[in-house]
N, CA, C and O atoms as a Maestro MAE file, in Angstrom:
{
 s_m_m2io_version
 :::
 2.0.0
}

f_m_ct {
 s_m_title
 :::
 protein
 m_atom[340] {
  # First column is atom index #
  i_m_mmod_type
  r_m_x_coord
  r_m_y_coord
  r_m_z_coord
  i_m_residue_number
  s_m_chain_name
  s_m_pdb_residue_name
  s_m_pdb_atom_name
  i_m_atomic_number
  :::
  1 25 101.045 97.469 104.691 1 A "UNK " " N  " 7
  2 3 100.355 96.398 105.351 1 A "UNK " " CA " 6
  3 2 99.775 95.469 104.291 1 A "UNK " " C  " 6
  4 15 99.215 95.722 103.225 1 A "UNK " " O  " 8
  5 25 100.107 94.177 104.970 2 A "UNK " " N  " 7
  6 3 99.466 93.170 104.034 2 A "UNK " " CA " 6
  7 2 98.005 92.285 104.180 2 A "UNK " " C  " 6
  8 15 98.135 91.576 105.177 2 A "UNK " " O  " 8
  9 25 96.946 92.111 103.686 3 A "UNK " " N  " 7
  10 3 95.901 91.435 104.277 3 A "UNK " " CA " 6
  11 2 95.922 90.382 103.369 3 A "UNK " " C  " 6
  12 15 96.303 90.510 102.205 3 A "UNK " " O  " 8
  13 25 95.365 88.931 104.061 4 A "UNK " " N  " 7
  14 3 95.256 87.920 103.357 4 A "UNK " " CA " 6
  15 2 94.154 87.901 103.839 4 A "UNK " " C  " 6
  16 15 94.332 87.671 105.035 4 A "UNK " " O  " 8
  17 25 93.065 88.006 103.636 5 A "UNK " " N  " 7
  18 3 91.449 87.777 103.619 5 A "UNK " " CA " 6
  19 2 90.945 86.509 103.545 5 A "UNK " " C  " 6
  20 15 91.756 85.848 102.895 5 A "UNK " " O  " 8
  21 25 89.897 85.743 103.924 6 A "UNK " " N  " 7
  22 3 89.610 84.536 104.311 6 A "UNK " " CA " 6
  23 2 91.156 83.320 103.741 6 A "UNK " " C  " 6
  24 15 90.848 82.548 102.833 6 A "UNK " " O  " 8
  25 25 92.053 83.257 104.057 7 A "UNK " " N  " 7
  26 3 93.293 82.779 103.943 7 A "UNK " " CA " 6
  27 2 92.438 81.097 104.411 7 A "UNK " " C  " 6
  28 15 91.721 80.857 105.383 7 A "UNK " " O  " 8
  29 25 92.785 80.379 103.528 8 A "UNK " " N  " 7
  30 3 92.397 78.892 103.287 8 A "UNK " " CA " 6
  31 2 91.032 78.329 102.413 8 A "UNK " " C  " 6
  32 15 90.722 77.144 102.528 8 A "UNK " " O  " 8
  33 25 90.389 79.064 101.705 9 A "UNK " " N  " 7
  34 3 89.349 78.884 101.473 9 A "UNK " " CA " 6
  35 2 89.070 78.247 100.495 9 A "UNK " " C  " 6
  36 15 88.050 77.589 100.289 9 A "UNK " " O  " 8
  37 25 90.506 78.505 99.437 10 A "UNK " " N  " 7
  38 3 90.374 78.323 98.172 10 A "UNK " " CA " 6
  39 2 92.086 77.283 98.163 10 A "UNK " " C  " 6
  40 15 92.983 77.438 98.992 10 A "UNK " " O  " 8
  41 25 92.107 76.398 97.125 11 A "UNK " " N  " 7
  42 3 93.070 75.257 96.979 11 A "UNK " " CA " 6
  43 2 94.400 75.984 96.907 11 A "UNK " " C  " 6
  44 15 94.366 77.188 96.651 11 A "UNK " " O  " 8
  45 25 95.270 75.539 97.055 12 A "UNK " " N  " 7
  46 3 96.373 76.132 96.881 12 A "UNK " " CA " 6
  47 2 97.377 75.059 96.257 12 A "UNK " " C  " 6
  48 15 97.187 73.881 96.563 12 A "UNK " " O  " 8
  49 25 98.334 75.352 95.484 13 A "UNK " " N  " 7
  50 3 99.271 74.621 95.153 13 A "UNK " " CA " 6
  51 2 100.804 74.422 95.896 13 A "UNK " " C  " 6
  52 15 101.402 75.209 96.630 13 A "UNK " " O  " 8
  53 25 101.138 73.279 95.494 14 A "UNK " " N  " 7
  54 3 102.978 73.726 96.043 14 A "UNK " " CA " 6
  55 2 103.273 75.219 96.202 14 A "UNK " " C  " 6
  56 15 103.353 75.957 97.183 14 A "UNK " " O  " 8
  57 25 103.455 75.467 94.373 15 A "UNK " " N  " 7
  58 3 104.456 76.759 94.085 15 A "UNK " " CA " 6
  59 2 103.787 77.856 95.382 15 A "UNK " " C  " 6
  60 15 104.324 78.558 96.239 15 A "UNK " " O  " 8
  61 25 102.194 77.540 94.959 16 A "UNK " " N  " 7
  62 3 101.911 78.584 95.830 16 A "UNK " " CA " 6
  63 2 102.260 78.960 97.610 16 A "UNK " " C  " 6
  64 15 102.107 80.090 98.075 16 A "UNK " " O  " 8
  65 25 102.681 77.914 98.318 17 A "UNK " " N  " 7
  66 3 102.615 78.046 98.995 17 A "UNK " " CA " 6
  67 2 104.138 77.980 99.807 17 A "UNK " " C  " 6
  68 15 104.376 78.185 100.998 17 A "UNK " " O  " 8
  69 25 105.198 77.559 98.525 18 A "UNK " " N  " 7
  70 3 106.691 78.165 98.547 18 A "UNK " " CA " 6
  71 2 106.661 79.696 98.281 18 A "UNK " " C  " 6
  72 15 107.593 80.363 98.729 18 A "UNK " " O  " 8
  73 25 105.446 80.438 97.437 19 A "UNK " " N  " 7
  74 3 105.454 81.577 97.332 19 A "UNK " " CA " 6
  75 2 104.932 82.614 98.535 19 A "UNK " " C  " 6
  76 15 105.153 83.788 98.834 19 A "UNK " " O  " 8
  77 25 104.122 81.531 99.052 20 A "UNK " " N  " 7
  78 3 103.675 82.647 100.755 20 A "UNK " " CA " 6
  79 2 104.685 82.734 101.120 20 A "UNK " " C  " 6
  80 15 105.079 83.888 101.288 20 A "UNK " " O  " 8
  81 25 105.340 81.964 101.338 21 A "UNK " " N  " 7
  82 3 106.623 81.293 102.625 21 A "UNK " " CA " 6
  83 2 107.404 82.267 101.990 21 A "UNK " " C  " 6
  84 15 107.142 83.252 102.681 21 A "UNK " " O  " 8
  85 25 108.245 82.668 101.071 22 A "UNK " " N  " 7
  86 3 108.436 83.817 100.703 22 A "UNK " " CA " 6
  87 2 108.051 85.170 100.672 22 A "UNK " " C  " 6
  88 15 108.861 86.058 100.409 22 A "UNK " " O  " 8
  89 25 106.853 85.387 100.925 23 A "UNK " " N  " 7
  90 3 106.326 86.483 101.232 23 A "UNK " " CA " 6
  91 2 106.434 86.927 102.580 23 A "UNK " " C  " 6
  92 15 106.884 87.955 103.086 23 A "UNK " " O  " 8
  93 25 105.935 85.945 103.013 24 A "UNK " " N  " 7
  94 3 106.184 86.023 104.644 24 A "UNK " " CA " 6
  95 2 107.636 85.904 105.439 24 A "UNK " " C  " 6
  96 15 107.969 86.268 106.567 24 A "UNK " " O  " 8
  97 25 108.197 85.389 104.610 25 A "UNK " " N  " 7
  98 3 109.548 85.360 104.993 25 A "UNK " " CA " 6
  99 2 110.380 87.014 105.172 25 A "UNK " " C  " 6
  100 15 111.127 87.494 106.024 25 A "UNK " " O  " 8
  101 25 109.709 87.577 103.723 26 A "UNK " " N  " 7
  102 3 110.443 88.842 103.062 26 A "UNK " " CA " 6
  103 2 110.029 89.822 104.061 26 A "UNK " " C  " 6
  104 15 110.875 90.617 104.468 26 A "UNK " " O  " 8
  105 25 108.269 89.888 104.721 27 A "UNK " " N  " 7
  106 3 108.073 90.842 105.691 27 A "UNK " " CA " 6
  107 2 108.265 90.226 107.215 27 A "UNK " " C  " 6
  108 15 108.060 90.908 108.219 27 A "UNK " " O  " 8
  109 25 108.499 89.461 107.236 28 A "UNK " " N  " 7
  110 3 108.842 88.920 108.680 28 A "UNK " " CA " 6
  111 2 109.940 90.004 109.638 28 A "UNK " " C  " 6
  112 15 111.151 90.172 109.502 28 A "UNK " " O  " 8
  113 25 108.921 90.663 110.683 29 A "UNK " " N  " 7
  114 3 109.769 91.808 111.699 29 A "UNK " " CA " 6
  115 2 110.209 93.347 111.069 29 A "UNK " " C  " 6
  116 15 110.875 94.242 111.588 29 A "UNK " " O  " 8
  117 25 109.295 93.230 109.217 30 A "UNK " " N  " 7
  118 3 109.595 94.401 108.977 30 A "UNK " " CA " 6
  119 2 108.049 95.276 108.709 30 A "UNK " " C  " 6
  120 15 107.667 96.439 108.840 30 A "UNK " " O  " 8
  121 25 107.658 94.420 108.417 31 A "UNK " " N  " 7
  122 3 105.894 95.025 108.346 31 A "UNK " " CA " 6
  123 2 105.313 94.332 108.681 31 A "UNK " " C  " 6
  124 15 105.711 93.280 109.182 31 A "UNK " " O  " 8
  125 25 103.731 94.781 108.475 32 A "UNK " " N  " 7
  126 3 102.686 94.474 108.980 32 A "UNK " " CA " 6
  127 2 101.208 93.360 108.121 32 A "UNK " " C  " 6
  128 15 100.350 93.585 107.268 32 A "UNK " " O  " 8
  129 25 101.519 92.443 108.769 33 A "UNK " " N  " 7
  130 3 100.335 91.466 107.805 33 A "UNK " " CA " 6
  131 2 99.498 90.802 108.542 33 A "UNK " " C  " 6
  132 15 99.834 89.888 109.296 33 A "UNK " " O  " 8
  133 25 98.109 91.297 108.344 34 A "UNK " " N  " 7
  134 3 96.863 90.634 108.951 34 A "UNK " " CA " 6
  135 2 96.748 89.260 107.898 34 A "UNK " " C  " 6
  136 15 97.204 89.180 106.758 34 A "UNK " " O  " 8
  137 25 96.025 88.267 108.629 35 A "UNK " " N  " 7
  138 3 95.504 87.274 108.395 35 A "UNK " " CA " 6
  139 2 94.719 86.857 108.952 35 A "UNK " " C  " 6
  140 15 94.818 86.693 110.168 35 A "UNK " " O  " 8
  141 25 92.971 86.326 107.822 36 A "UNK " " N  " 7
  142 3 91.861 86.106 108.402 36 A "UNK " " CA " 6
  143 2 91.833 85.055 107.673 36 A "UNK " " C  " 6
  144 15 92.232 84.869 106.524 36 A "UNK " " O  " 8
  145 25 91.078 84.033 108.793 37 A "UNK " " N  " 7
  146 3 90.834 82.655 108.311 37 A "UNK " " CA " 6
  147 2 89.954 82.125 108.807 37 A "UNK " " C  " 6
  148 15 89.753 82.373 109.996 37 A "UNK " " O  " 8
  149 25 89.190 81.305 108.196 38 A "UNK " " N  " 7
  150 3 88.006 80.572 109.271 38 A "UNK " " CA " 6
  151 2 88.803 79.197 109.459 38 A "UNK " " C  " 6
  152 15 88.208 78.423 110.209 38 A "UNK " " O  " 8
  153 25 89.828 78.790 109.026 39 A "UNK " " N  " 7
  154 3 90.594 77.206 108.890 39 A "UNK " " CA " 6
  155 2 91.475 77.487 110.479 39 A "UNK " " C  " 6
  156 15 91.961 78.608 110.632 39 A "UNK " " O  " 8
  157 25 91.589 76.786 111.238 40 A "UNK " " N  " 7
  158 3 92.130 76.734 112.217 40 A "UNK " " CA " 6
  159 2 93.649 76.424 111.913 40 A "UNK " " C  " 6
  160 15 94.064 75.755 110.967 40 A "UNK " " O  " 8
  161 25 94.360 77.007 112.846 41 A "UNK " " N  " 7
  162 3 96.021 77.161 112.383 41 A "UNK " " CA " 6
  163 2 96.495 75.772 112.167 41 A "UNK " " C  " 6
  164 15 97.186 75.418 111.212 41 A "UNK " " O  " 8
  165 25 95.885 74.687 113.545 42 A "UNK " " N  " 7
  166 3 96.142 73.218 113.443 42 A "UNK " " CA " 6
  167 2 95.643 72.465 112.596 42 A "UNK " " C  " 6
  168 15 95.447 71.281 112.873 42 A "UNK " " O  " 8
  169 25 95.310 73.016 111.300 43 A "UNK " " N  " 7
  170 3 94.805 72.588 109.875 43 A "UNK " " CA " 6
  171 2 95.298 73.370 108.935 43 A "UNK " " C  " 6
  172 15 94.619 73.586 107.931 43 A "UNK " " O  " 8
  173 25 97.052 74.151 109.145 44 A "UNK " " N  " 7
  174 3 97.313 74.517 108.112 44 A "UNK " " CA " 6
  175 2 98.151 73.699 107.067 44 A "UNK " " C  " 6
  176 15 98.320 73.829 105.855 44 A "UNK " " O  " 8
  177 25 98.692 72.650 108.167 45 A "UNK " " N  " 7
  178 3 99.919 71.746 107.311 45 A "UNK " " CA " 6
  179 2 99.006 71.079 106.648 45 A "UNK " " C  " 6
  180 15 99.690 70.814 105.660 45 A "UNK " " O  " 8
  181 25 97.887 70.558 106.413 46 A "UNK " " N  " 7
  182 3 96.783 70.080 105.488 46 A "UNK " " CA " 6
  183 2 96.748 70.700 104.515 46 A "UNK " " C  " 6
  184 15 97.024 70.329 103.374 46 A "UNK " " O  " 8
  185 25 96.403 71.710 104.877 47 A "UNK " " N  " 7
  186 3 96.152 72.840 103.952 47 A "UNK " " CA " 6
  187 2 97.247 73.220 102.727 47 A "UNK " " C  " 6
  188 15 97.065 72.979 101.534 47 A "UNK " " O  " 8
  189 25 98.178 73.734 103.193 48 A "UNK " " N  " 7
  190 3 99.815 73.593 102.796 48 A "UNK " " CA " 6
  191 2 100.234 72.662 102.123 48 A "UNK " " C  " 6
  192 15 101.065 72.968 101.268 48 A "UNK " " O  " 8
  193 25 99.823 71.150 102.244 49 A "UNK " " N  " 7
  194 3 100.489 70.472 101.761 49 A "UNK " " CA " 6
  195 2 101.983 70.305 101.635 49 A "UNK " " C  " 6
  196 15 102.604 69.900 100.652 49 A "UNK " " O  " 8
  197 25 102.447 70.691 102.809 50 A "UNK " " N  " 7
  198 3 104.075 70.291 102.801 50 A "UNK " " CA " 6
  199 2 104.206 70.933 104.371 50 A "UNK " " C  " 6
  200 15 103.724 71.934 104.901 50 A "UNK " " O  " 8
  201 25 104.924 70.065 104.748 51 A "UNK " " N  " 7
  202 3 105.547 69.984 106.622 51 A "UNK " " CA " 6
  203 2 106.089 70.746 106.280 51 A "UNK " " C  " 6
  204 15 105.493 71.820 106.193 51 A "UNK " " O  " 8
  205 25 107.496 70.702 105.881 52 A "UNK " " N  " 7
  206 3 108.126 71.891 105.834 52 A "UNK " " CA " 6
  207 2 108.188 73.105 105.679 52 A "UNK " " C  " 6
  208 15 108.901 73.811 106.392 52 A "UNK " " O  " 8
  209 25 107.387 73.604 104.635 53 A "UNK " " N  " 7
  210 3 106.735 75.345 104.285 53 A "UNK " " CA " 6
  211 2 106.212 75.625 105.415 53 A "UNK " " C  " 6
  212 15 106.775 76.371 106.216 53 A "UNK " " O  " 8
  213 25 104.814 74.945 105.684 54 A "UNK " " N  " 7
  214 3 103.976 74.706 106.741 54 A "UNK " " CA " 6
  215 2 104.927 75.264 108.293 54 A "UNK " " C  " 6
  216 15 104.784 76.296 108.948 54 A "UNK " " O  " 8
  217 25 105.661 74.375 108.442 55 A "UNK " " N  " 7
  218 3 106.723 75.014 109.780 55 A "UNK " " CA " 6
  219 2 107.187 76.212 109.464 55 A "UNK " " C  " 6
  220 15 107.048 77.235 110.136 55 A "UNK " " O  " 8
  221 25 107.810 76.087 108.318 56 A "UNK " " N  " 7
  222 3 108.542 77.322 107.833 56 A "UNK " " CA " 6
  223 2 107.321 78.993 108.652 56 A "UNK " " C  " 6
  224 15 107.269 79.797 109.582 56 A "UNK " " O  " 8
  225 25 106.669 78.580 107.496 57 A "UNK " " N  " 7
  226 3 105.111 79.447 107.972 57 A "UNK " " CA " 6
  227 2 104.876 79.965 108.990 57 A "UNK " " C  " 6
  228 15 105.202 81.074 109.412 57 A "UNK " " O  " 8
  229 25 104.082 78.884 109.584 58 A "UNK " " N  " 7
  230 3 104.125 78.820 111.281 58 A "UNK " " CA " 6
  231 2 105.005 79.057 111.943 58 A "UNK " " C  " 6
  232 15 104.691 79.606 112.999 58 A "UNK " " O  " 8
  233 25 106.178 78.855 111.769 59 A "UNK " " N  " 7
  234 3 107.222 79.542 112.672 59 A "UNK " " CA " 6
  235 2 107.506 81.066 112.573 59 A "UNK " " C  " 6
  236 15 108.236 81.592 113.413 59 A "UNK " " O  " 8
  237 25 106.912 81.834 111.506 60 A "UNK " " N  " 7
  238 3 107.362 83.057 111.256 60 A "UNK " " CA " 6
  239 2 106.158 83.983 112.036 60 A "UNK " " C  " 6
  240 15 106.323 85.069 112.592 60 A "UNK " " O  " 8
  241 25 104.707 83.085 111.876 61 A "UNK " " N  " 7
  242 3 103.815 83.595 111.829 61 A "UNK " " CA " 6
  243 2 103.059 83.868 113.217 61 A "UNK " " C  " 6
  244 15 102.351 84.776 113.651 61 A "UNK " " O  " 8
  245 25 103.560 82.614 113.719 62 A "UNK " " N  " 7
  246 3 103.388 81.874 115.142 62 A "UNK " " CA " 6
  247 2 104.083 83.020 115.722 62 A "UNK " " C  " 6
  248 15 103.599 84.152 115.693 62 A "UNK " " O  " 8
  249 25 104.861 82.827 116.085 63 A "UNK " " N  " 7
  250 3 105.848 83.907 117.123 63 A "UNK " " CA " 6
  251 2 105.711 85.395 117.421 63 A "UNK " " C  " 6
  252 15 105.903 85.907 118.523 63 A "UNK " " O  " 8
  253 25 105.421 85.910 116.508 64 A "UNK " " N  " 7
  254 3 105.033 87.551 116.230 64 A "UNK " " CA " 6
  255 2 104.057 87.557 115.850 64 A "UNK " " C  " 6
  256 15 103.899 87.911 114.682 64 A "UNK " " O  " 8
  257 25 103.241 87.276 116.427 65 A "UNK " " N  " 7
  258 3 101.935 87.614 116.136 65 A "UNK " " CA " 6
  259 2 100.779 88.225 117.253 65 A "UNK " " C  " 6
  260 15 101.161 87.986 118.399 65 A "UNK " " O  " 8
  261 25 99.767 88.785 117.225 66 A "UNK " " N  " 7
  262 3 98.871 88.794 118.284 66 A "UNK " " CA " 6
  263 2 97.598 88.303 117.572 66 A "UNK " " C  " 6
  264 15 97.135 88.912 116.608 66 A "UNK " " O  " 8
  265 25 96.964 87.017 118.150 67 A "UNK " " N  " 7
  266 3 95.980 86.260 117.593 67 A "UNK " " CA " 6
  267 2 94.992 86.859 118.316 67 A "UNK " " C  " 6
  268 15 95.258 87.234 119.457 67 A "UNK " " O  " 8
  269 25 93.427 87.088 117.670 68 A "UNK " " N  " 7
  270 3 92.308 87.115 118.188 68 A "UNK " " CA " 6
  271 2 91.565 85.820 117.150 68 A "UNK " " C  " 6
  272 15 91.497 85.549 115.951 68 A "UNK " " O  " 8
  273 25 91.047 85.214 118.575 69 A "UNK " " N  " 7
  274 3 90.010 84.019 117.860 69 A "UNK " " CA " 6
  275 2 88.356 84.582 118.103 69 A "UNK " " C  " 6
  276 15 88.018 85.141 119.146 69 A "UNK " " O  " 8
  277 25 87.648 84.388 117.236 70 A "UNK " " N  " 7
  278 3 85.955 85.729 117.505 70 A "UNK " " CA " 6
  279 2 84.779 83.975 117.583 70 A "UNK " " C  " 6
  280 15 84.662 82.986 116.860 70 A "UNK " " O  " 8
  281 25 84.412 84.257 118.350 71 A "UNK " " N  " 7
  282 3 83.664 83.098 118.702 71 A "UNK " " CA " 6
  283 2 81.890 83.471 118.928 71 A "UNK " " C  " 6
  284 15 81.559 84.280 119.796 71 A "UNK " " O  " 8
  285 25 80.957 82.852 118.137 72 A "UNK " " N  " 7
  286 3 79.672 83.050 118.432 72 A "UNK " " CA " 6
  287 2 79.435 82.760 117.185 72 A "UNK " " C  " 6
  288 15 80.186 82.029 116.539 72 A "UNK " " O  " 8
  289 25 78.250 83.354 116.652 73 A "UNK " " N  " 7
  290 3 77.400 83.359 115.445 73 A "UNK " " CA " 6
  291 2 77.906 83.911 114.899 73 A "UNK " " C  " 6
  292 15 78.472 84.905 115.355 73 A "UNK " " O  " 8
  293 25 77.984 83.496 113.398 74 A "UNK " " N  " 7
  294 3 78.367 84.450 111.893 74 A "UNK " " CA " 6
  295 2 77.755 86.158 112.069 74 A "UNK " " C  " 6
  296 15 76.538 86.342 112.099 74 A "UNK " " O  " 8
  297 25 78.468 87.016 112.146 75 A "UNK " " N  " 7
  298 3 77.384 88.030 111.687 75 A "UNK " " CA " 6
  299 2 76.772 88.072 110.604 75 A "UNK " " C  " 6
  300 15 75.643 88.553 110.697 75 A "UNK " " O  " 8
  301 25 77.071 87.767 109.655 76 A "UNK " " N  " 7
  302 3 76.045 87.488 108.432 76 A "UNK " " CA " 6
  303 2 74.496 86.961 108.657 76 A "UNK " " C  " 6
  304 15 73.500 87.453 108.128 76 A "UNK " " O  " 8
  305 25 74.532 85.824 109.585 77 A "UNK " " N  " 7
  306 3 73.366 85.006 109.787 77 A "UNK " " CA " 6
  307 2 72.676 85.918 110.916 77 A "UNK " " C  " 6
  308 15 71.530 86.363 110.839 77 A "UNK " " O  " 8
  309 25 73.541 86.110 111.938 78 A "UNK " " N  " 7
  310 3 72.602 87.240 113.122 78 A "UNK " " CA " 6
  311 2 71.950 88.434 112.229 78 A "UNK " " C  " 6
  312 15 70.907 88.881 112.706 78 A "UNK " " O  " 8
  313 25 72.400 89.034 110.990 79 A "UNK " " N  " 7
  314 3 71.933 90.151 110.253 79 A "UNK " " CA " 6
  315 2 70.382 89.567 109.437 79 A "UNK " " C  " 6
  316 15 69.271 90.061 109.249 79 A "UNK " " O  " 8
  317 25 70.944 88.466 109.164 80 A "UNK " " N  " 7
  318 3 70.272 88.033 108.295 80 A "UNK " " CA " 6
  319 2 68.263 87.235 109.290 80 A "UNK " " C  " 6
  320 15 67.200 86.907 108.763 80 A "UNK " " O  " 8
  321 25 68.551 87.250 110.256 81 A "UNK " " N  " 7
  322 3 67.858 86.674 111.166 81 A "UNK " " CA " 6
  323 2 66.888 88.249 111.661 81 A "UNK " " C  " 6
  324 15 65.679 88.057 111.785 81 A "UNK " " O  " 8
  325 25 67.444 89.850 111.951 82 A "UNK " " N  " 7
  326 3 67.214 91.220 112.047 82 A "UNK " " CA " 6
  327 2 66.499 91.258 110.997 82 A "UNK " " C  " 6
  328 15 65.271 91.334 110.977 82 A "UNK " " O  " 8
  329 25 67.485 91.187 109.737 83 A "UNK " " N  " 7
  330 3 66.545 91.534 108.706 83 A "UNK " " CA " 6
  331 2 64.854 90.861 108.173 83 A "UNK " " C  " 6
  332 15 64.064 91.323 107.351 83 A "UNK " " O  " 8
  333 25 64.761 89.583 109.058 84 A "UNK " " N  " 7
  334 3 63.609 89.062 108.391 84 A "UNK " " CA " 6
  335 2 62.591 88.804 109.552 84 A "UNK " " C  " 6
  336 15 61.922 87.778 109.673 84 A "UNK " " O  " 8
  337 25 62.569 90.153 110.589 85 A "UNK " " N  " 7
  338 3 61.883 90.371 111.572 85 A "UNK " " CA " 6
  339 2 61.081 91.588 111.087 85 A "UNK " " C  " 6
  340 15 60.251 92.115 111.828 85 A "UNK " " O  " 8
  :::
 }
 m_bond[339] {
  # First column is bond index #
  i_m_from
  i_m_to
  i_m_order
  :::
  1 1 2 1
  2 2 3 1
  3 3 4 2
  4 3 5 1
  5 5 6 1
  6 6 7 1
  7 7 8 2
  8 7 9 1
  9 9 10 1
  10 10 11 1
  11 11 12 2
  12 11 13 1
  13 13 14 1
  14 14 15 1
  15 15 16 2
  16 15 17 1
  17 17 18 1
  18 18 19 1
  19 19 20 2
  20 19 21 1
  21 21 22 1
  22 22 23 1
  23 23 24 2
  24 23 25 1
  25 25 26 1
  26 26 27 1
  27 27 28 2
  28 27 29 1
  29 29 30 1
  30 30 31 1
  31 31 32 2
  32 31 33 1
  33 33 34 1
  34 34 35 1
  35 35 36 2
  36 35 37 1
  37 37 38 1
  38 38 39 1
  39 39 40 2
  40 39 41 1
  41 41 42 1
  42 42 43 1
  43 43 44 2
  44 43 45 1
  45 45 46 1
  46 46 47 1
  47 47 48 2
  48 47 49 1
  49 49 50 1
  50 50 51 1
  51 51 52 2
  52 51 53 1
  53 53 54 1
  54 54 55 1
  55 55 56 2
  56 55 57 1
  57 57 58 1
  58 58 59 1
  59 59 60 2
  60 59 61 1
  61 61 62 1
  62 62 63 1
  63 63 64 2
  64 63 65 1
  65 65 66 1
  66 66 67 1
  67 67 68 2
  68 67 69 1
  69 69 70 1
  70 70 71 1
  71 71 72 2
  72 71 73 1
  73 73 74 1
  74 74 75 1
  75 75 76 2
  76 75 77 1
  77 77 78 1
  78 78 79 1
  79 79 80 2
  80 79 81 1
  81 81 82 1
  82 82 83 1
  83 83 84 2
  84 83 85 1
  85 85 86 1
  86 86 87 1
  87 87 88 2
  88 87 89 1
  89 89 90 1
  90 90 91 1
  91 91 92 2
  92 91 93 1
  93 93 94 1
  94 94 95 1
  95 95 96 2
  96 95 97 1
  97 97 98 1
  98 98 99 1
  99 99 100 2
  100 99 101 1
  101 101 102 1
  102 102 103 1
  103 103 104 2
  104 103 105 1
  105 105 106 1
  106 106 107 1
  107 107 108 2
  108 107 109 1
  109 109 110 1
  110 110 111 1
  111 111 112 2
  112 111 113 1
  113 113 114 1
  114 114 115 1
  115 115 116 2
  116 115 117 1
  117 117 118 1
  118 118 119 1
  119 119 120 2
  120 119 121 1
  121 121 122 1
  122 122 123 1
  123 123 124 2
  124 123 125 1
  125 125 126 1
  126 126 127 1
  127 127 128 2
  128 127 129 1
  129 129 130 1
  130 130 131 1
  131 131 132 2
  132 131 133 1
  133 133 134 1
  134 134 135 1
  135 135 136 2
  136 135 137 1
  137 137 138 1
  138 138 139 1
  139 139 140 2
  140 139 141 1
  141 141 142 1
  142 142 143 1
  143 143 144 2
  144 143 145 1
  145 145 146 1
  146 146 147 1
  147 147 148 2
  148 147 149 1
  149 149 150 1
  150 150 151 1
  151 151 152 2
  152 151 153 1
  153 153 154 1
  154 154 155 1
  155 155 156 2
  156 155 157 1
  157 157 158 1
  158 158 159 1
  159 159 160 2
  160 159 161 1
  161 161 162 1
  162 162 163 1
  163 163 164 2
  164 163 165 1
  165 165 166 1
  166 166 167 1
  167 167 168 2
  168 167 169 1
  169 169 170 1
  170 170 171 1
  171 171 172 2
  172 171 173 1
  173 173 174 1
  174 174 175 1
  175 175 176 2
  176 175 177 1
  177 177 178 1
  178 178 179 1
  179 179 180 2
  180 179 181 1
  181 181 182 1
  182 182 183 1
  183 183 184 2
  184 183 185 1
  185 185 186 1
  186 186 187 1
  187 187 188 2
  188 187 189 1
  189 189 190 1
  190 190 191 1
  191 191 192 2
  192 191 193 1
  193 193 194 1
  194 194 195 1
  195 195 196 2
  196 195 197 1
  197 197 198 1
  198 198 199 1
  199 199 200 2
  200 199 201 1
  201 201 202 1
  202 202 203 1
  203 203 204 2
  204 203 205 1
  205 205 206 1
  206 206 207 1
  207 207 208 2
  208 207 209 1
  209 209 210 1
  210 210 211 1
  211 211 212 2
  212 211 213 1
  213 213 214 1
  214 214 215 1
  215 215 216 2
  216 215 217 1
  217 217 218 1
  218 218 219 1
  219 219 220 2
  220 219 221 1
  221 221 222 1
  222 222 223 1
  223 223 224 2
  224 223 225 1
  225 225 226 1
  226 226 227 1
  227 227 228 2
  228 227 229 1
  229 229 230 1
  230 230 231 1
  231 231 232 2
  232 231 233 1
  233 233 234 1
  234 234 235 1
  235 235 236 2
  236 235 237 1
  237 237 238 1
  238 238 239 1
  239 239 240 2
  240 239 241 1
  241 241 242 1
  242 242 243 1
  243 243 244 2
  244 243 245 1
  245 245 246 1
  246 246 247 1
  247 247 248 2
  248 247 249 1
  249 249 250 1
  250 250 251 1
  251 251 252 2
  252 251 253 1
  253 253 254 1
  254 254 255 1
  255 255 256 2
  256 255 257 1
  257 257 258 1
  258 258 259 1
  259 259 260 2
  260 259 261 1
  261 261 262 1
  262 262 263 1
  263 263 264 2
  264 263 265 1
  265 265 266 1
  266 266 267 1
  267 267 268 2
  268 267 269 1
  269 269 270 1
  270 270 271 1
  271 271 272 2
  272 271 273 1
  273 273 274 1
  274 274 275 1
  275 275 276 2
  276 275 277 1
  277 277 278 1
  278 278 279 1
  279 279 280 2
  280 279 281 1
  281 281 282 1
  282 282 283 1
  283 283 284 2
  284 283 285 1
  285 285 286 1
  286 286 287 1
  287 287 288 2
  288 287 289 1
  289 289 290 1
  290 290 291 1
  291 291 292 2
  292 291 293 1
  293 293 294 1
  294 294 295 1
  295 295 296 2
  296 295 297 1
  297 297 298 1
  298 298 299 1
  299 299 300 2
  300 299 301 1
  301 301 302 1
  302 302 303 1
  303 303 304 2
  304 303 305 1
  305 305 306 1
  306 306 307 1
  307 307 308 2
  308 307 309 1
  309 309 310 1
  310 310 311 1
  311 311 312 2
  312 311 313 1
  313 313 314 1
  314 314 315 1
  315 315 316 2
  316 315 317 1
  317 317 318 1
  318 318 319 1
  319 319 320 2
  320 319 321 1
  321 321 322 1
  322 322 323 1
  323 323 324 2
  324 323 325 1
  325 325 326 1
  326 326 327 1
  327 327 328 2
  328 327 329 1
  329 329 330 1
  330 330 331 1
  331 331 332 2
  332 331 333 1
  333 333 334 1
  334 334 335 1
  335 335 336 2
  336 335 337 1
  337 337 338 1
  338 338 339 1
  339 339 340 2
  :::
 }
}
């Protein structure tokens, strides 16, 4: 299994992101890869910097997938709000 952990957070380059598209390509329908992001999917071709990878991507990622979106307060900040009670 693969985890990409806050996935968008930090800049990415071309190469890099001909190199996901490869990655993802290579486990596509054969294993297993979580991905966490706070960047919304309809802000990845931004992100990406290229339509094409970007589809590429999304098309692999999109399809087989089971998305959970977690909606409310950071737990960090709800902890952080406990702790200074």
């Amino acid at each position: 299994m693969l985890i990409l952990d806050d996935f968008g957070t930090s800049t990415i380059t071309t190469d890099d992101a001909t190199n996901l598209f490869e990655i993802i390509e290579d486990r596509t329908e054969l294993n297993s890869t979580i991905i966490t992001s706070q960047l919304p999917v309809s802000s990845w071709y931004n992100y990406l910097n290229n339509d094409t990878v970007a589809d590429a991507i999304l098309d692999r990622i999109i399809h087989s997938s089971h998305r959970i979106e977690l909606e409310g307060e950071s737990m960090r900040k709800l902890r952080s709000k406990i702790n200074k009670i």
